[in-house]
N, C-alpha and C positions, 0 to 999 in steps of 0.2 A: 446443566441448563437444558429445559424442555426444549424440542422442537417447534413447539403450537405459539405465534406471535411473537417470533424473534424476528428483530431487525439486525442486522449489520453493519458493521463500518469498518472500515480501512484506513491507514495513515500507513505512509512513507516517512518515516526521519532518518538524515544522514547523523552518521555517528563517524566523524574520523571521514575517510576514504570510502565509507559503505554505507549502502542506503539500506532499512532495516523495516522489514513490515511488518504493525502490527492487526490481526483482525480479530475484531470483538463480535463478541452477542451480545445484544440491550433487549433487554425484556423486564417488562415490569418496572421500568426507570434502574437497573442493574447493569451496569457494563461489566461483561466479563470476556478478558483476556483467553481467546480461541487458540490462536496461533503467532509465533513470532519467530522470524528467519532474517539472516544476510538475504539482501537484493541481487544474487552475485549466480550468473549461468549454471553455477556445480550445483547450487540449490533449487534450479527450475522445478527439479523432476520431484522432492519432498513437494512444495507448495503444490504443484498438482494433485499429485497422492492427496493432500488435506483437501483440494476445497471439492476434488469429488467424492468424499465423505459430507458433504454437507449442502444445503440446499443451494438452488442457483442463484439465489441473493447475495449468498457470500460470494460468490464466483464476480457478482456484478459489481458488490463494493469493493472489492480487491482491480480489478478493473479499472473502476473511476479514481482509484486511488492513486495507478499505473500512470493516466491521463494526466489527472492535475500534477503529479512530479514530474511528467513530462512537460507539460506548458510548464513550470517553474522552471525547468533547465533551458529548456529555450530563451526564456527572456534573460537569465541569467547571462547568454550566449550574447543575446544582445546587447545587452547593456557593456557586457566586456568587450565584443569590437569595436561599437562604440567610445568608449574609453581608448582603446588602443590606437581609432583611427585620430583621436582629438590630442592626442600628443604629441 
């Protein structure tokens, strides 16, 4: 995939006990599969290596990616003390 008019995206999905990211290029209405890793500290240091090989847009959808499964854990949080405190 060209560099010239690629867009980016990121997703977070848990699989099991681990959250798993995948990041794509879209270009030309084409999603293609960039990179895909465990969400887990021993892998920090790969994902970096990758997304400074690649423009800072990937860096930002891997990012926003980070954010929104953080806000999903959170409310998740909530929703479960909640439950724990109404029992």
């Amino acid at each position: 995939m060209k560099n010239n008019n690629i867009s980016y995206r990121a997703e977070i999905v848990e699989k099991g006990n681990t959250d798993f990211i995948f990041l794509y290029g879209c270009a030309g209405g084409v999603n293609e599969l960039i990179h895909t890793q465990p969400m887990t500290p021993e892998c920090e240091e790969q994902l970096d290596n990758r997304l400074s090989q690649l423009p800072r847009e990937a860096d930002f959808a891997v990012f926003s990616a980070m954010q929104k499964r953080r806000d999903q854990i959170v409310a998740i949080t909530r929703v479960a003390e909640e439950i724990r405190r109404n029992r």
